[in-house]
C-alpha positions in Angstrom: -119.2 -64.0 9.7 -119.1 -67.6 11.6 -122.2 -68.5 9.5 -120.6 -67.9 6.2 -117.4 -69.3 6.9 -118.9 -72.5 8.5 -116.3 -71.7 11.6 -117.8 -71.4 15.4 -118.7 -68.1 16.4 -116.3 -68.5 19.4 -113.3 -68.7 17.4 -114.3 -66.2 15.0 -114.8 -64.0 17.6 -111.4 -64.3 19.1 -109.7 -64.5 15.5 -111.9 -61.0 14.0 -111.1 -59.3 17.4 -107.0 -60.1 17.5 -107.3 -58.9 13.5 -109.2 -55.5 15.0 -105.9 -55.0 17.3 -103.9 -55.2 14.4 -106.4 -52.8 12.3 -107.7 -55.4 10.3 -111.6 -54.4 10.8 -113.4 -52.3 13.3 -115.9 -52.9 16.1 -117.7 -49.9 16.0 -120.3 -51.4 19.0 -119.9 -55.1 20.6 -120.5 -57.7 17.9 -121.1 -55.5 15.2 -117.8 -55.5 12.6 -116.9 -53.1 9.9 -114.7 -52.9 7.1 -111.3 -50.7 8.3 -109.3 -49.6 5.8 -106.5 -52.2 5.6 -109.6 -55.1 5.7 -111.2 -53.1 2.6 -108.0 -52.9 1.0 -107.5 -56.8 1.3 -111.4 -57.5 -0.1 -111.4 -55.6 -2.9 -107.2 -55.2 -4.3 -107.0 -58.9 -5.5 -103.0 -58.0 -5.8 -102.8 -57.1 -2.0 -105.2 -60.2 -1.1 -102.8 -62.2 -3.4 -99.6 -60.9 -1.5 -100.8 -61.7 1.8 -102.6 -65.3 0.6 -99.1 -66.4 -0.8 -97.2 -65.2 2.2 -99.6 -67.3 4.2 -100.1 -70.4 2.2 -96.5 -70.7 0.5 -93.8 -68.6 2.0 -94.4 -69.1 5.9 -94.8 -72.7 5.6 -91.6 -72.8 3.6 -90.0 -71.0 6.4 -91.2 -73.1 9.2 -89.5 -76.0 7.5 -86.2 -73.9 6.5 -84.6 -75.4 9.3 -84.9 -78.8 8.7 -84.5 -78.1 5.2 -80.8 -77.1 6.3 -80.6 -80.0 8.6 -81.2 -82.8 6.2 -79.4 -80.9 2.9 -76.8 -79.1 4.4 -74.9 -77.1 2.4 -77.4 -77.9 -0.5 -77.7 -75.5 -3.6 -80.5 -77.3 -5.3 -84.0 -76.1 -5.5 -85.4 -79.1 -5.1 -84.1 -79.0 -1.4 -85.7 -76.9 0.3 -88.3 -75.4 2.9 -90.7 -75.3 0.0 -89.9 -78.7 -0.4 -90.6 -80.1 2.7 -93.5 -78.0 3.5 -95.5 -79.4 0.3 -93.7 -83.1 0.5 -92.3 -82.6 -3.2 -89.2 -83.5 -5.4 -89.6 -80.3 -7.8 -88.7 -77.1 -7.5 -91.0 -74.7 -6.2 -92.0 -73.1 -9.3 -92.5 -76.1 -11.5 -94.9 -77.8 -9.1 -96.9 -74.6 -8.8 -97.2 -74.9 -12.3 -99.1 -78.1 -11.4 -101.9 -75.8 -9.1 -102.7 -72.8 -11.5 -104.8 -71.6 -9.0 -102.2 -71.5 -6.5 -99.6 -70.2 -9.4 -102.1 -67.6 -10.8 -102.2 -66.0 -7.2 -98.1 -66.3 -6.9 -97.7 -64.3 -10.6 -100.6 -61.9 -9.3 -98.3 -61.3 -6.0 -95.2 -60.9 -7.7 -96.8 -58.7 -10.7 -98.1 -56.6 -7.3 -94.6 -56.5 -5.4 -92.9 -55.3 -8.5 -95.3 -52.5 -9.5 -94.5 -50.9 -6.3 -91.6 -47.4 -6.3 -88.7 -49.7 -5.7 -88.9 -51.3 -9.0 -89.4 -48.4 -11.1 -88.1 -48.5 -14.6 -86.4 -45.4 -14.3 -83.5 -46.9 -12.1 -82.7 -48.7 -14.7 -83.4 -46.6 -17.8 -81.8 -43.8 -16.1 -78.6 -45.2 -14.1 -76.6 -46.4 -16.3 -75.2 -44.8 -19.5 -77.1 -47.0 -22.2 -76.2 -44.2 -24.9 -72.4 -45.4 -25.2 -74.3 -48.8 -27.0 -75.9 -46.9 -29.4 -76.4 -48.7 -32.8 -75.5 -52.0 -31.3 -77.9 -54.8 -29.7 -78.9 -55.8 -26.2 -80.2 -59.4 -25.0 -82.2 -59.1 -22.0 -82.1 -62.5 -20.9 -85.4 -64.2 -19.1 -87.0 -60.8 -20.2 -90.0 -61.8 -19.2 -92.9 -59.5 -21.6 -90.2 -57.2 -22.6 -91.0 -54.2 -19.9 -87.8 -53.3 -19.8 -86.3 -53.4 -23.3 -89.8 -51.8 -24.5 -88.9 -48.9 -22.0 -85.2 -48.7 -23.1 -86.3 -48.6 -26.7 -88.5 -45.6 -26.7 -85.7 -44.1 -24.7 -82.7 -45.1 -27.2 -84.1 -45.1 -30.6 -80.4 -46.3 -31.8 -80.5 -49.9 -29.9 -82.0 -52.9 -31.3 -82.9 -55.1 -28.0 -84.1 -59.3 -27.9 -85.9 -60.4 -25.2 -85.5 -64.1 -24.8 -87.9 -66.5 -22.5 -89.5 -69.5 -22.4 -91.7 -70.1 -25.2 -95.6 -69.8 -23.1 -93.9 -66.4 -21.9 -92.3 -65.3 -25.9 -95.6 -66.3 -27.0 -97.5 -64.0 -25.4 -94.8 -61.0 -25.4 -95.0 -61.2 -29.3 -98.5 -60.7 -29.4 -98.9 -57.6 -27.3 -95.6 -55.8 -28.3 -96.2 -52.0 -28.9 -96.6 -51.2 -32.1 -94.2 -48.0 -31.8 -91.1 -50.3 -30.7 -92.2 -53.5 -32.9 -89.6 -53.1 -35.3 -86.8 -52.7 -32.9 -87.5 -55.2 -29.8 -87.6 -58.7 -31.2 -88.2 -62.0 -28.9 -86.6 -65.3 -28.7 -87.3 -68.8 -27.6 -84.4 -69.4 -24.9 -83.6 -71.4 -21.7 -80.8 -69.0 -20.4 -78.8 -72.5 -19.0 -78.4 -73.4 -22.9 -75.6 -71.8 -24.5 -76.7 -68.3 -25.6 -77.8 -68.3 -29.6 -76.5 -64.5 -30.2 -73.3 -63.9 -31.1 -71.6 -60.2 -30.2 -74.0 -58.2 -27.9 -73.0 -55.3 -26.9 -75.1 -56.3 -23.5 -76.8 -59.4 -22.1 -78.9 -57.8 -19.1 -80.4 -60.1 -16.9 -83.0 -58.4 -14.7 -84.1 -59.9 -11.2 -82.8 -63.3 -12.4 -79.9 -64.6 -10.1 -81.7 -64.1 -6.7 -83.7 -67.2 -8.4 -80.5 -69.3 -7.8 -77.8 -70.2 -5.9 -74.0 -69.6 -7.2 -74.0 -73.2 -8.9 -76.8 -72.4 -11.2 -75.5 -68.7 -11.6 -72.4 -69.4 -12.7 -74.1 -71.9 -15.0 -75.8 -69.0 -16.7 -73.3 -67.1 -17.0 -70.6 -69.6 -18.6 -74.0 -70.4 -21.1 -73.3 -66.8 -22.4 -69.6 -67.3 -22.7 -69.0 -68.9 -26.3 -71.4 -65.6 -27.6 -69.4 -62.9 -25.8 -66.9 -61.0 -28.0 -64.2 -58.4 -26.1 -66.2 -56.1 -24.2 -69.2 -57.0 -23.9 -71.4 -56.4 -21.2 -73.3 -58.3 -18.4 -75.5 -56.1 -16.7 -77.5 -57.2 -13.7 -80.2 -55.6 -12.1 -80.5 -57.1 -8.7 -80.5 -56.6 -5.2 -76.9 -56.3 -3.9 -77.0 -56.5 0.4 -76.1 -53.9 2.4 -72.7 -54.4 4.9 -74.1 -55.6 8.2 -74.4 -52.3 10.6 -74.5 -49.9 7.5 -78.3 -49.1 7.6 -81.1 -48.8 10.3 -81.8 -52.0 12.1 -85.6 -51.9 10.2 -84.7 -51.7 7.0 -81.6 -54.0 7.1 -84.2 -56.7 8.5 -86.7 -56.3 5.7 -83.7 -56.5 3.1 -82.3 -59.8 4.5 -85.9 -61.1 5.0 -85.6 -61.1 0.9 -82.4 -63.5 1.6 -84.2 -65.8 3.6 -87.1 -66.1 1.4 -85.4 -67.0 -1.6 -82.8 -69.2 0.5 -87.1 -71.1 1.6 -88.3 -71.5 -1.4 -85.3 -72.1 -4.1 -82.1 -72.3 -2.1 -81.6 -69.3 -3.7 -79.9 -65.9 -2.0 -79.8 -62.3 -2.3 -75.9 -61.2 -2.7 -73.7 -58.7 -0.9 -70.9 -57.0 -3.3 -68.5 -59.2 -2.7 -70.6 -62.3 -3.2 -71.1 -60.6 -6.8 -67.9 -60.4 -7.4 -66.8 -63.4 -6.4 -69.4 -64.8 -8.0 -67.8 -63.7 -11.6 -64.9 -65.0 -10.6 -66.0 -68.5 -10.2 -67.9 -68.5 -13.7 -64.4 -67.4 -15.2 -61.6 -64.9 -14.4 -62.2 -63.5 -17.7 -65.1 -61.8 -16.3 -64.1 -58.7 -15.1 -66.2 -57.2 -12.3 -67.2 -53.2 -12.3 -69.0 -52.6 -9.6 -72.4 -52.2 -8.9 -74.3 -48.3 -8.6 -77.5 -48.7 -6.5 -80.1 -45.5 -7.3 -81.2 -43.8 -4.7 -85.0 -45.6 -3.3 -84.2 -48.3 -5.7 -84.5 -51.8 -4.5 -82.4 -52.8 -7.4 -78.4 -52.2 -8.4 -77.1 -51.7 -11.5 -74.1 -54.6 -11.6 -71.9 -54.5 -14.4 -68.8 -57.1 -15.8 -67.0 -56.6 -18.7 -66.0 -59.6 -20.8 -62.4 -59.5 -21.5 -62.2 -63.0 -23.0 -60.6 -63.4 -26.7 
């Protein structure tokens, strides 16, 4: 192993045996290393080796300088000042200069594509939590829809609903071109930067899936007044997003790993995971004509279902 990493043997030793403790690898008989079943796992799932590369190399350093981040922007709401930012001694935001290493990018998309495969994310708490029927034979825009997943999955559900999927053009590019054949005539895709003022008129729903944890409140609300001059009486925003527990309301564990989300997103894009409140609030500050429903979170769902009701003229 120190051979073909070019590292001493010493130090490997003391690295591979701390990893054993952890049950990464085994030492069946002094000096003689196996695969364990977690080591395995991280050779040969290129997802999970992704995950824990990114956490490593991109996340943990942005965390190390979240701090001084803080320190030297305080108060800041800009992705451009950040942890990230400091860590990798840049002026963009995090995901435009990764754009700059595909290599580095590839592995974050691989991560992320890993993450969101996992039970939490399911399609079914959002196919099946909310009462999609009552928009039979109107349309719904899911906005930064990403390949469609979602609006593919609605459509074979709810055969009366046209859907759009809007993106950035690399991403509409390739949804078009791999769009099931059995839902082609009913989920169509758009060319759209969701901070320009929305190009449909009269949706029944603009659905915005894992997209405001991306950004803080400034850029939010920015988003959501961009949708404003499309919205006709009653129609819809539905998030799907995280919405925070109260503090004290769930076992200490699992309210840690939930705000660890907070503090990643607060790392790497000044961004933040919201508590109901914050949602509603959040609304508020975009326009009072907003008119915030509340928020139904399915059972081992990471996700809520967040609704406001546009009661504009």
């Amino acid at each position: 192993m120190a051979a073909s990493s070019g590292l001493v043997e010493s130090d490997v030793r003391r690295l591979v045996r701390y990893a054993v403790s952890q049950r990464i690898f085994d030492e069946p008989r002094p000096g003689v290393i196996v695969h364990s079943a977690a080591s395995r796992l991280l050779a040969e799932d290129s997802g999970v080796h992704d995950f824990v590369a990114t956490c490593a190399d991109e996340l943990w350093q942005a965390a190390a300088q979240t701090c001084n981040a803080m320190a030297r922007f305080p108060g800041s709401e800009e992705p451009t000042e950040t942890g990230f930012s400091l860590s990798n001694s840049t002026s963009k935001p995090m995901y435009e200069f990764l754009s700059d290493y595909p290599e580095r990018s590839s592995r974050f998309a691989n991560m992320m594509k890993s993450f969101t495969e996992g039970r939490p994310f399911d399609l079914k708490y959002v196919t099946n939590f909310y009462p999609w029927e009552q928009h039979n034979g109107g349309t719904i825009v899911d906005v930064g829809g990403s390949q469609g997943f979602v609006c593919i999955a609605l459509a074979r559900k709810f055969p009366s609903i046209s859907f759009v999927v809007q993106d950035l053009e690399p991403v509409i590019k390739e949804a078009e071109a791999n769009v099931p054949s059995d839902v082609a005539t009913r989920v169509s895709f758009m060319v759209h930067d969701f901070f320009t003022p929305q190009p449909i008129s009269g949706a029944d729903v603009y659905f915005f899936r894992w997209i405001f944890h991306n950004w803080s409140d400034k850029y939010c609300i920015k988003i959501l007044r961009s949708l404003i001059p499309a919205l006709k009486p009653s129609s819809r925003i539905i998030v799907s997003d995280a919405v925070l527990p109260e503090p004290g309301k769930l076992p200490k564990e699992m309210e840690a790993r939930i705000r660890s989300f907070d503090l990643v997103m607060s790392s790497i894009q000044n961004a933040k995971e919201r508590e109901l409140g914050d949602w509603a609030e959040l609304f508020v500050k975009a326009d009072e004509r907003f008119q915030f429903q509340g928020a139904t979170s399915p059972p081992g769902s990471n996700h809520s279902i967040i609704v406001a009701v546009w009661k504009g003229p």
